[in-house]
C-alpha positions in Angstrom: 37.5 50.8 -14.1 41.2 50.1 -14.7 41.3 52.1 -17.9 39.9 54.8 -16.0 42.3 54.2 -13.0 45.3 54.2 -15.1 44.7 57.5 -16.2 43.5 59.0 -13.1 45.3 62.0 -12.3 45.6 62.7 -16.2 43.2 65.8 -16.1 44.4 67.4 -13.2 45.6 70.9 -13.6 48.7 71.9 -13.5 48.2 74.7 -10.9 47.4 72.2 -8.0 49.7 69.5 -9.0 52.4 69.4 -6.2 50.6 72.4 -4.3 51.9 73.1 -0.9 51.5 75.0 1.9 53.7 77.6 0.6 51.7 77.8 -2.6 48.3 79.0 -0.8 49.7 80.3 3.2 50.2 84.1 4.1 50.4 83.8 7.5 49.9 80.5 8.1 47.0 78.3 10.0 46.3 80.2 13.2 43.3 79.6 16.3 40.5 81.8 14.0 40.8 78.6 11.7 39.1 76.0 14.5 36.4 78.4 15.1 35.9 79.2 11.4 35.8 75.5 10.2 33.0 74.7 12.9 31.1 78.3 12.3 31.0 78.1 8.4 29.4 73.9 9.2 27.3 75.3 11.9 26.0 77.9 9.3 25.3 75.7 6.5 23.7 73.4 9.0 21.4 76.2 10.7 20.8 77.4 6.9 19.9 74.1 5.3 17.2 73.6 8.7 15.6 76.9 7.9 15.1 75.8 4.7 13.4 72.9 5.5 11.2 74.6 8.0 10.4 76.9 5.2 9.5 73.5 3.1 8.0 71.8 5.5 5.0 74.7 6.2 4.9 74.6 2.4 4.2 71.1 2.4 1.7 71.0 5.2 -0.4 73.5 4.3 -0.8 72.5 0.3 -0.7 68.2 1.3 -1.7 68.1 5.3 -2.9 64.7 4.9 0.5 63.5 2.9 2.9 65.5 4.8 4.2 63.5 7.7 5.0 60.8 4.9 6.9 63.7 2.6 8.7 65.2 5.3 9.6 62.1 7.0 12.1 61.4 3.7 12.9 64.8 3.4 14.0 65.1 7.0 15.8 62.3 7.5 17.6 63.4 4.0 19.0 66.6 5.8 20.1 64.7 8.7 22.6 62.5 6.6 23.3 65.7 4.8 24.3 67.5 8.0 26.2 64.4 9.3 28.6 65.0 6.3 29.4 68.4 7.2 29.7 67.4 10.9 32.7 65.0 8.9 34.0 67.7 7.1 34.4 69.4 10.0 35.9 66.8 11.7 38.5 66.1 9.2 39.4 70.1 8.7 40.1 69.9 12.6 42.5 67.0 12.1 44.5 68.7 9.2 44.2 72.0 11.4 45.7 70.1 14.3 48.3 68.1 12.6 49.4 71.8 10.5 49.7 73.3 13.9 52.0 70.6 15.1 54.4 70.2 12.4 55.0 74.1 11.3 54.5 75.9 14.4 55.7 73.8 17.2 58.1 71.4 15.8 61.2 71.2 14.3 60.4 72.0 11.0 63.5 70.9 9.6 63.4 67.4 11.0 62.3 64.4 8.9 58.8 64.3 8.0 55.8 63.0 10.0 53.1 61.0 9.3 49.9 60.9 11.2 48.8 62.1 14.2 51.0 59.8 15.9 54.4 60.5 15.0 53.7 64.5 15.6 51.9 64.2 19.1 55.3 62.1 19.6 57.7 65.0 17.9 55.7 67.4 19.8 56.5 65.5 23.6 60.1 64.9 22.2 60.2 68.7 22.2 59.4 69.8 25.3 55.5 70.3 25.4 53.7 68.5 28.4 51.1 66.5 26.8 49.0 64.3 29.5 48.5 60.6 27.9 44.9 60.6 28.6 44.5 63.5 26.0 47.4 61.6 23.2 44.6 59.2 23.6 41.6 61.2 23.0 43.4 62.9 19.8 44.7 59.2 18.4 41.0 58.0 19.4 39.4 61.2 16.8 42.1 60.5 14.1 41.4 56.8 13.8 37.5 57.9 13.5 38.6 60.6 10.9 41.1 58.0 8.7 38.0 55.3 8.9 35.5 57.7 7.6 38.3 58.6 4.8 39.8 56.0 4.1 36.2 53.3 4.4 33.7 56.2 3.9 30.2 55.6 5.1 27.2 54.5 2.8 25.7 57.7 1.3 22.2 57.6 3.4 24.2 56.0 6.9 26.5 58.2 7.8 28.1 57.9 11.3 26.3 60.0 13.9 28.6 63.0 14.6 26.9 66.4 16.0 28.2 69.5 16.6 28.9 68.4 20.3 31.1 66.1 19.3 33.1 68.3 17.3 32.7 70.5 19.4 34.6 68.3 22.2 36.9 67.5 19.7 
């Protein structure tokens, strides 16, 4: 492991070391990109369910007496699936949020922030109303999103996020 640590990074190409926004943004992140990151989940989520309807009439009509003890793994399988794309999408919010803050509403000249935190705070210093209930809520959804980066969940217990919670979000 520390062989392979030591040369992590080694491989990567040279076309996204040190890529930045202004490598890959035309007009920048704008409001389309909330609803696309929870329409393209929702779709892959709807998508992947079809299938399994699709599989699970298979199932029951060539094993009926088997089937409930098939599908039962294979069910609960695409529930953990779609709980990771429920994280995906909660952690493409955060960076949506956090890109919104720091290059369309702050100075973006001013020293650079870290986290959530520090840009709700930039954003207040400059003017924007923020209630401290809802600086609350957000810091409450980043600390979720940095522990399920940062001390990701076991592969078949993901945390229980659903589309209304990101969603509310």
């Amino acid at each position: 492991l520390n062989a392979a640590l030591y040369h992590f990074g080694d491989k990567m190409r040279e076309l996204l070391k040190n890529l930045t926004e202004n490598d890959y943004w035309v007009y920048g992140v704008t409001e389309s990109d909330f609803d696309h990151a929870v329409s393209i989940v929702r779709e892959m989520i709807e998508a992947r369910n079809h299938q399994y309807e699709s599989e699970a009439a298979r199932v029951r009509s060539e094993s009926s007496e088997t089937a409930d003890d098939i599908l039962d793994d294979v069910a609960y399988y695409r529930y953990t699936d779609n709980q990771y794309l429920w994280q995906f999408a909660l952690w493409r919010l955060q960076g949506l949020i956090e890109a919104v803050i720091t290059y369309q509403l702050v100075d973006k000249n001013a020293k650079k922030l870290f986290g959530l935190k520090s840009k709700l705070e930039a954003l207040v210093n400059s003017g924007y109303q923020i209630e401290q209930h809802e600086i609350d809520e957000l810091l409450l959804w980043a600390n979720l999103r940095n522990a399920i980066s940062h001390a990701p969940p076991e592969q078949f217990r993901p945390i229980p996020l659903c589309e209304d919670d990101i969603v509310e979000y």
